[in-house]
Structure formats: structure tokens, C-alpha cells
N, C-alpha and C positions, 0 to 999 in steps of 0.2 A: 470512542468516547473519551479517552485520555486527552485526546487532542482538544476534543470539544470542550472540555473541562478548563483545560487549560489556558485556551484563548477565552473564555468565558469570566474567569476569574485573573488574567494578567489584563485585560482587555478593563478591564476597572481603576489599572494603577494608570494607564494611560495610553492613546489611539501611539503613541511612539512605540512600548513596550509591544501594543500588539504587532504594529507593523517588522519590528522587529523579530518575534515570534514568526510571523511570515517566513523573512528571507532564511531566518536559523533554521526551521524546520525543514523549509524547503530543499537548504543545500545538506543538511543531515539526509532528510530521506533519497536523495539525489543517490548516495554512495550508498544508502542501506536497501536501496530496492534492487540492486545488484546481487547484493549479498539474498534477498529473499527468494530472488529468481533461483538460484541456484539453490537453496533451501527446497525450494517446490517441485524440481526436480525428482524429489524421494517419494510424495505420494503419490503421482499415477506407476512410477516404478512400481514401487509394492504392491499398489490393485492389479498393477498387470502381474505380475508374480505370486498377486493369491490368487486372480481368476486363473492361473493355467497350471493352479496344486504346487507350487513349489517353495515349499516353506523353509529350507536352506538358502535358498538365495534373499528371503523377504530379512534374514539373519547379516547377512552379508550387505545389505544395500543401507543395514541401517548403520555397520561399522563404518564403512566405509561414508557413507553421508555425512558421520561423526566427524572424520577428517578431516573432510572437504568444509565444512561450514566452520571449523574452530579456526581453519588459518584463516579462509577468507574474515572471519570477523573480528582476528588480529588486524589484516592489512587492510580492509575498511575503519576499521578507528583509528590507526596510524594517519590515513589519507583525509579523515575527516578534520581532525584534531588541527590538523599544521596546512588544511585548506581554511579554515576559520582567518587566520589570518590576510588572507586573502578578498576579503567581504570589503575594506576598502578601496576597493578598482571595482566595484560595482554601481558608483556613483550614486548611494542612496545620500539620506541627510547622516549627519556626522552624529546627531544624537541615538539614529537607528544602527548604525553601522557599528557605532561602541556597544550598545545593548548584545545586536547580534553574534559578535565576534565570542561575547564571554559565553552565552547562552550555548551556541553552536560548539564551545569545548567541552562543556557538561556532558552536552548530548551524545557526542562522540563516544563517549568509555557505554555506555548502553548499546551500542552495537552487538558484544560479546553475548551479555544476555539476551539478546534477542534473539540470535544467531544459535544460543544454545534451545532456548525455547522453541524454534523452530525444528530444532532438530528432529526432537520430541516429540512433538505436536505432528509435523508431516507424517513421522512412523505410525503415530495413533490415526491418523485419517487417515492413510494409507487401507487401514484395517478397515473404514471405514466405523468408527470410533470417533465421535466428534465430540460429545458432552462434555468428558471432562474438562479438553482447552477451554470450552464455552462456562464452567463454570468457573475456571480458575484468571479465565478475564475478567468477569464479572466484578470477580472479591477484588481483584487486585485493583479496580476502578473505584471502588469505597473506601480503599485506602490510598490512592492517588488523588481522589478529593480529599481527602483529611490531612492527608501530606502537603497539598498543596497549600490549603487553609491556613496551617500554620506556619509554612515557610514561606509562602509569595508577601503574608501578612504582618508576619511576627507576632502571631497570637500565640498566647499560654507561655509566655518567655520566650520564644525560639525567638530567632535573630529575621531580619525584615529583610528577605532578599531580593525580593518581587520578584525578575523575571527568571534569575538563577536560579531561587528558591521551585519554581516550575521544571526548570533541569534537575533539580536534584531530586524532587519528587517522582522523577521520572525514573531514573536512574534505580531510584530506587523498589521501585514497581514493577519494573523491567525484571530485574534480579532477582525476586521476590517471585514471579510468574514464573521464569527459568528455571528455580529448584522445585517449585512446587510439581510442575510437569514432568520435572525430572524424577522424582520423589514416586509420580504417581505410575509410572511406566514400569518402571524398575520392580515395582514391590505389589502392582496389582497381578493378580492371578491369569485376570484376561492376556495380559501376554509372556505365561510361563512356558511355552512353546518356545519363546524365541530367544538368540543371546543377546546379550547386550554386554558383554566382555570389549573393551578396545583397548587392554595393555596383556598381553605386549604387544606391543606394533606389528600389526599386522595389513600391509594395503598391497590388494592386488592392481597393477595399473590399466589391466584391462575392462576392469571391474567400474575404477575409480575414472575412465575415462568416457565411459561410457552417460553417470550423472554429471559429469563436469560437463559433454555436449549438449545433453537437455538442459543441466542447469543455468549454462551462461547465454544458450540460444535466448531462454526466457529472462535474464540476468540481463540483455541488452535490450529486449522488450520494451521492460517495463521503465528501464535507463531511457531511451527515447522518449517514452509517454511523460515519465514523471520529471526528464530532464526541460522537456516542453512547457509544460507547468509553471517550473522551476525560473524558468527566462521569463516566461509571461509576468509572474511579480514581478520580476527585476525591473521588467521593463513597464511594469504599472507605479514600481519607487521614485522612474523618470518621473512618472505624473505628478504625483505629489504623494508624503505619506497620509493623506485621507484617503485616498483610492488605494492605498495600500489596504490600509487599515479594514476598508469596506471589501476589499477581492477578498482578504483571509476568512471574514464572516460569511461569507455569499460561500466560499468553497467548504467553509468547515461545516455547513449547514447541509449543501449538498452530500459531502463523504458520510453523513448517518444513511441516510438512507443506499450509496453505494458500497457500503459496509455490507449490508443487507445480501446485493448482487454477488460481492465476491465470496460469502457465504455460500450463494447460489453455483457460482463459478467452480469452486471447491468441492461442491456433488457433484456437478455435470464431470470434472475431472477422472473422479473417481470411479464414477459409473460406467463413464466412459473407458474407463481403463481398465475394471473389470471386465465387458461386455468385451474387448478386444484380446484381454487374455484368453477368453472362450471362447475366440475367434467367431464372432457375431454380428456380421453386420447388421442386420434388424437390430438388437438390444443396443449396438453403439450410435446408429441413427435414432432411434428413438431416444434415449438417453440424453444426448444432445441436444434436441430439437426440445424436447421438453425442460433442457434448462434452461434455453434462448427466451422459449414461451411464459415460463416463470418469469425471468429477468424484464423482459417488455410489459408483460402484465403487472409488476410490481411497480416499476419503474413509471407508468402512465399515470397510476393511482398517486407516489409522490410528486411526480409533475403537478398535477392538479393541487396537490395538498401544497405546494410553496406557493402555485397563485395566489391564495386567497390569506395565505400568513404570512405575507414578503414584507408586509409592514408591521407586523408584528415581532417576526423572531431575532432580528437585530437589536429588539429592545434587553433580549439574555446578555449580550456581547457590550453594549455601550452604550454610554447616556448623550455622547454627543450626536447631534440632528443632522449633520451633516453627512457623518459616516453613514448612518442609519438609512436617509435620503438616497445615497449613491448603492449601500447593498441592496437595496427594494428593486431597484431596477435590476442589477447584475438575476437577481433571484426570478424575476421573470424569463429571461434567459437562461439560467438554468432549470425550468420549468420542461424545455425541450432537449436542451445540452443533457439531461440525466436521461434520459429514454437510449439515447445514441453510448453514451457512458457504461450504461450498464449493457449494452447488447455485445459492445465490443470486448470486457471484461471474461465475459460468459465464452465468449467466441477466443477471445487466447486459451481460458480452462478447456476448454471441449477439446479445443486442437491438441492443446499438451495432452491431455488425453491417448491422442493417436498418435505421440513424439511427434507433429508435425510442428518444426520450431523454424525453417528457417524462413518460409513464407510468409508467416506473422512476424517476423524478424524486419523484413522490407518493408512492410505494410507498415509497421510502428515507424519508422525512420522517413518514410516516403508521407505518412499522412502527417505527420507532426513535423520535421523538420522543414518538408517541402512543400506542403501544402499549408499547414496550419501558422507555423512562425511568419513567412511573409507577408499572408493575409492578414494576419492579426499586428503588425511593424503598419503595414500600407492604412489598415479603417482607424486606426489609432490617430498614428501622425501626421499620415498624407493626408485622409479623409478629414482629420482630427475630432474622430468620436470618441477619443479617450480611453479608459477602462469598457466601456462599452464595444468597443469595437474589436478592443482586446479578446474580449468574451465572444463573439460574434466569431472567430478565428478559430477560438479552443473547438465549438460549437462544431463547426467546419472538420476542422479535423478529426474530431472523434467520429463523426459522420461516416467519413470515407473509411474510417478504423471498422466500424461497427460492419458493415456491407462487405467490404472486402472480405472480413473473416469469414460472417455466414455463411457465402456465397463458397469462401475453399472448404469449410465444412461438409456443406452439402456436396462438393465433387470428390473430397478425399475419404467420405466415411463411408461410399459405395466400392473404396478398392481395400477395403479390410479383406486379409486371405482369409476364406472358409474351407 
């Protein structure tokens, strides 16, 4: 919803500032879904560590996690910060490429809190404890629209940043989320069982090496998927920034409702990871299947619901007809692209579930680099169907994402040892 927020009300100063917001976002998320992969790694650990009794280790996965996410989210805002400069050899136009250089430094120092907040958050879902992240996202989205309000705008005196003023509001949300989760771990009852001491330094490397393999198997993941993404605007900025401007709305319209899946992903995970702690395979095939079944049944229901307001929900985003014109279409396309989106989503959780990381590892890299990027380069340029055809690729790829997983599901969760 941040996001959504964001491009909703920069998306007003002008279709540059949003296209902008595009490539900024895109190449920040690039380096920080690295960093979450490896974040993600802590909650099926600990489900599998509560399903099999063993509540000293669920202590130690969470110091040790501690670790592992505060450097990685040093040396992702390092990487983020002094790649912003870089955004000019991407050959967008020169008014999006200034926009996004300053935006994309903002964004970068938000890694830290993120990275803290996750920390937090995975140990809490781990326990399978989900509400409180769920409400301390919520609040801190009433206050990133009000932050925004008056920094993108420069109402109530604050100074007129536009699309910085959206970085800092972030920034600032981010941080705000971080302590609050922090805050609530720490000092709630529900988890006085467990330590949360990380001075003096204490990391065992057999321990620490163990989430660094799940975490970075899934840390490259979601790097291929969202690095796919990532090129795909680039290569929509070739077209022009209208078709920029329209893929950001068409995508930021789809990610609410895949918001939803990875929700869904996030059970299947955990359930999954109990059910395997208690060496189950019935409760880990069932668990699974029933969040694939959720994700497909949710996901058809949003399909349906973009046909019929593809001309409508672009009018939240922008007043010009043109942009408006080209996301109506992309939105019909993603009407089937979200069915395949959210099945393949569901299908990494389930896996990470049973550590199976490095098979989905190929599958991201083989269906997105090799199948999906060329396809979507050839209907664009060669074909010359534009942003259309660009979409028609992603579409492709998440396809063979989505099947591929299912399919290792269903043969890997009959060899859980019983």
C-alpha cells in the first residue's frame, strides 16, 4: 500500500515523476529483495524448530538472524546508494533519469529498517504470530499517506519536494515500522520464553551458515524474478516514458492484490514447516496444496475484478488519457499474468518450507532470464507490440515459474522422512 500511495499521489505532480518512481523503485527493490530472501530464511527455521520441541535453538536462530540481516542491510545501502548513479546508462529521458538518481539515494538508507523490521517480524511468524506486523503496517500506511501529503506537496509549510518528499516519507515509515516491531517483541509476554540478548557477540558459524544457505538460495530467487521486472521497465523507458508511466500503474495495481498471495505464501511457509518439523508428510502435503488452492482461488476472483475496472482504476494514478488508454490494456493482461503470479509465489513459500532452495533457484533464473527476457525483447521490438508485448513475456515467464514449482512440490513433499 506504500507503494500504491505513492505512485498515486507523485503520479499527480507528473507521468515523468511517476516514470521515474518506476525505474527508482525498481532498481532499490532489485538490491533489497536479496536482502529479504535472506530475512525469510528465519521463519520456516523456527516453525521447523517449534514443530520438533526445541525452543533453545528457536533462541539462537533468532540471534544469529540478527547478524546476518544488519550487515547484509549495511552492504545493500552501500550497493544501492553509489548504484543510483548509474541510472544514467540506462538510456531513459534525461528528465526521468535526474528525478530517479536523487529519489533512488533516499531510498537506499531505508534498507536498514527494513532489514531490521524483518528481522522481527520473520521471528514473530516464525511462532506463527502474524497480527501484530499486520497492524503495525497498517498504522504506519496512515502515516506515510500524511507524510507524503505534506512533503510531495508542501502543505502546512513543509517544503515542496515532490518526488523526494515520497523518499523521505518512506524513510521515514520504514523506521517508524522497525522500532515499533522491535518494541513489540521485546516487551510482549508472548515471547518471554525466548532470548533476544545479541551483545556480547556471540555467532556460531555453523549455526550462521546454515540461514545464510536458505537465506541466499531465496535471496537469488527472488533477484532473478524481481531483476526481470526490473529490465522489463528499462526496456518499456526505451518505448517511451508514457508506457513507462502506464507499466508502473498496470503493476502497482496488480501487487495489491499479490500482496494478498504472499500473505498466503507466508502460511503455506510456516505450516509447511511445522508439519515437517513433526515429520509429516500428510500435514506438509496438505498444507501446501491448500495454499496453492487459496492463491489460485483468490487470484481468479482478482483476475476477473481488473477486467471490468481496467478503465477505471488508472483514473486513481493520472489524469492524462493516454497513459490511462495504454494501462487498460496492460490490466487486461494482467487479468491472467496474476493467476500464474500468485501460484508461483505460493510455490517458492511452500518449498522454502521443506529448505528445498536450490531447485526453485533454476526455475527463477531459467524461466525469467531465458525464457521470459527474450520473449519479451523479440514481441516488443521485433514483433513491435510494444509495452504489450513486453507484458505478454513477464506473462510467459511466470507461467513456467508457477508449474515448475507445483509440480517439484508435489514430488518433493512425498520424501519428507517419517
Amino acid at each position: 500500500m506504500m507503494g500504491v500511495v505513492d505512485n498515486a499521489m507523485v503520479g499527480r505532480v507528473s507521468a515523468f515523476h511517476l516514470a521515474a518512481a518506476s525505474i527508482a523503485n525498481g532498481l532499490f527493490f532489485i538490491f533489497l529483495v536479496v536482502g529479504l530472501g535472506i530475512s525469510y530464511a528465519m521463519a520456516p527455521l523456527v516453525a521447523i524448530a517449534t514443530g520438533a520441541g526445541d525452543r533453545s535453538g528457536v533462541s539462537g536462530l533468532f540471534r544469529h538472524g540478527f547478524y546476518i540481516n544488519m550487515v547484509t542491510a549495511v552492504i545493500l545501502t552501500a550497493l544501492c546508494y553509489f548504484s543510483a548513479d548509474y541510472i544514467g546508462y540506462m538510456h531513459q529521458s534525461p528528465e526521468v533519469t535526474k528525478l530517479a538518481i536523487s529519489y533512488t539515494k533516499i531510498l537506499s538508507f531505508s534498507a536498514i529498517p527494513v532489514m531490521l523490521f524483518q528481522t522481527y517480524r520473520q521471528f514473530s511468524e516464525g511462532l506463527s504470530i502474524m497480527r501484530p506486523a499486520m497492524i503495525i503496517t497498517i498504522l504506519a500506511n496512515f502515516f506515510h499517506a500524511a507524510a507524503n501529503y505534506l512533503l510531495i506537496y508542501g502543505n502546512f509549510g513543509f517544503p515542496r519536494l515532490e518526488l523526494n518528499g515520497a523518499g523521505v516519507a518512506t524513510l521515514f515509515s520504514r523506521s517508524l515500522m522497525a522500532l515499533a516491531m522491535m518494541f513489540f517483541v521485546i516487551k510482549s509476554k508472548r515471547f518471554k520464553e525466548y532470548t533476544f540478548r545479541i551483545l556480547p557477540f556471540s555467532f556460531n558459524w555453523e549455526e550462521g551458515k546454515h540461514i545464510l544457505k536458505l537465506g541466499l538460495g531465496s535471496g537469488f530467487q527472488y533477484f532473478f524474478e524481481v531483476g526481470c521486472f526490473v529490465f522489463a521497465a528499462i526496456m518499456i523507458g526505451w518505448i517511451g516514458p508514457f508506457e513507462q508511466a502506464a507499466h508502473q500503474i498496470a503493476m502497482n495495481i496488480a501487487s495489491l492484490s499479490y500482496m494478498v498471495v504472499i500473505g498466503i505464501s507466508a502460511a503455506g511457509t510456516i505450516r509447511v514447516g511445522n508439519a515437517v518439523g513433526s515429520k509429516s508428510v500428510l500435514h506438509t502435503r496438505r498444507a501446501g496444496f491448500s495454499a496453492l488452492g487459496l492463491a489460485f482461488g483468490f487470484m481468479v476472483c482478482s483476475g476477473i475484478s481488473l477486467i471490468f475496472l481496467r478503465t477505471i482504476l488508472p483514473h486513481l494514478y493520472i489524469e492524462n488519457q493516454h497513459v490511462i488508454d495504454i494501462a487498460a490494456k496492460l490490466l487486461f493482461i494482467a487479468a491472467l499474468f496474476q493467476i500464474f503470479d500468485g501460484v508461483q509465489a505460493v510455490g517458492l513459500g511452500i518449498l522454502r518450507g521443506i529448505t528445498d532452495i536450490k531447485f526453485p533457484t533454476v526455475v527463477a533464473f531459467v524461466a525469467y532470464w531465458i525464457i521470459c527476457v527474450p520473449i519479451a525483447y523479440f514481441l516488443a521490438f521485433n514483433m513491435h507490440w510494444g509495452v504489450v508485448g513486453v507484458w505478454i513475456g513477464l506473462l510467459i515467464g511466470l507461467a513456467t515459474s508457477a508449474v515448475s514449482l507445483s509440480v517439484r512440490f508435489a514430488i518433493m513433499s512425498k520424501k519428507i522422512h517419517v
